[in-house]
C-alpha positions as CSV (number, residue, x, y, z in Angstrom):
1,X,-11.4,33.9,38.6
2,X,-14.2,35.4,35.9
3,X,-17.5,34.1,36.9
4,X,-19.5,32.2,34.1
5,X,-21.9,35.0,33.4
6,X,-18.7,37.1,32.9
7,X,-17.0,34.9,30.6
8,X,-19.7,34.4,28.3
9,X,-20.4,38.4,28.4
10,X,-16.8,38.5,27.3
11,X,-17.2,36.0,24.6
12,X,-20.2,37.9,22.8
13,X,-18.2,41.0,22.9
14,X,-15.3,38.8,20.9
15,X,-17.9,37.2,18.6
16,X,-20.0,39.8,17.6
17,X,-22.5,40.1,15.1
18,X,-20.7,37.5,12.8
19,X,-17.2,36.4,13.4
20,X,-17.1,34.2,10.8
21,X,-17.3,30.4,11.9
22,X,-20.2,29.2,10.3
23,X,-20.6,26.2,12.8
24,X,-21.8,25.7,16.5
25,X,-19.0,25.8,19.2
26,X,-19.1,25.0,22.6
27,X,-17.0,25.2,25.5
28,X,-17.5,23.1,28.3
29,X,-16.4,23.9,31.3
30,X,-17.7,20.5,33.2
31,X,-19.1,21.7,36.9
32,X,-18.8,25.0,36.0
33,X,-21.2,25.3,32.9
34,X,-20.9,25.6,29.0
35,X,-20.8,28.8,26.6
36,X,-22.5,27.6,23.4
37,X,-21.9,29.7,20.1
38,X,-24.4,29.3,17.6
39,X,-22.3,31.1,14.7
40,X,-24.7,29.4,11.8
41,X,-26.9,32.6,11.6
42,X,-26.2,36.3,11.7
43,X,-25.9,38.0,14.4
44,X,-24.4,35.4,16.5
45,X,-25.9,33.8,19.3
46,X,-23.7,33.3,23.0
47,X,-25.9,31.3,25.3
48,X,-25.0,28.9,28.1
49,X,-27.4,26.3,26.8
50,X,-25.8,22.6,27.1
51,X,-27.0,22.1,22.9
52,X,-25.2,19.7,20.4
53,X,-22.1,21.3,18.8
54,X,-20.0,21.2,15.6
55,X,-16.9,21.2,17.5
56,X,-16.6,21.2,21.6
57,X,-13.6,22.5,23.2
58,X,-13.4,20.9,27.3
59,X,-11.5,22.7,29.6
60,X,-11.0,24.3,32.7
61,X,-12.2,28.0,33.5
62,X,-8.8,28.7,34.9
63,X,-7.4,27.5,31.6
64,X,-9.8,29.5,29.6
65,X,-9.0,32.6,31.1
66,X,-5.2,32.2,30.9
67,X,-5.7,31.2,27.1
68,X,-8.2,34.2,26.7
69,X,-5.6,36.6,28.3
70,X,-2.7,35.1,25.8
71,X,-1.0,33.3,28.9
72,X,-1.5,30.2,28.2
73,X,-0.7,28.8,23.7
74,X,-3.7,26.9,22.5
75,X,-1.7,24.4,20.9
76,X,0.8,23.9,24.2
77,X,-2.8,23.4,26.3
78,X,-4.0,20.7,23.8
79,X,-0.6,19.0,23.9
80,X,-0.6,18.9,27.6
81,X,-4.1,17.9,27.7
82,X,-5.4,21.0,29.5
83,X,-7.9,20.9,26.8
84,X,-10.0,18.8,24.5
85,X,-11.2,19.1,21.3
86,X,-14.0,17.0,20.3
87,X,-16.0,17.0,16.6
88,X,-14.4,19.1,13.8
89,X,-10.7,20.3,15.0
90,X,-11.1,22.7,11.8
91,X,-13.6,25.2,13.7
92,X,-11.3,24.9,16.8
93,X,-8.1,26.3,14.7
94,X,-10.6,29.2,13.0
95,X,-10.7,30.5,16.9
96,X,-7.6,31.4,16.7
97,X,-8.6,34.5,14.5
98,X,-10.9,35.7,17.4
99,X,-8.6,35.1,20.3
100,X,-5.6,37.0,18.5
């Protein structure tokens, strides 16, 4: 299993300087921590600070990496409930641009 320093390594390589949300994204990963995206200013910031977001996505890491790796259908997770969306589901569906 990816560590959280790892993942959120991982996430700034998919981000970038500007991927193109415009909003503030975080995933929270309960126990194990959160990787905030603050996508509102160019280049993009990837921190693990627990800030206020536009849209926060709640899952597990082990779900995360299996979506990450294309194992696991974003839409399939939300309708088992292996994750949550909460705030504006219209940032959630622009990820998956980056995940693709």
């Amino acid at each position: 299993m990816a560590t959280l320093e790892e993942i959120t390594n991982g996430m700034r390589e998919r981000i970038g300087e500007d991927c193109g949300l415009d909003a503030t994204l975080k995933f929270d990963f309960g126990d194990d921590g959160v990787v905030f995206i603050d996508a509102t200013e160019v280049p993009n910031k990837v921190s693990n600070e627990d800030e206020d977001a536009d849209c926060t996505i709640t899952m597990s890491m082990d779900n995360f990496e299996l979506l990450a790796a294309g194992e696991l259908d974003p839409t399939t997770a939300f309708m088992m409930g292996k994750l949550k969306i909460g705030g504006n589901m219209g940032i959630a569906m622009k990820l998956q641009s980056i995940f693709s």
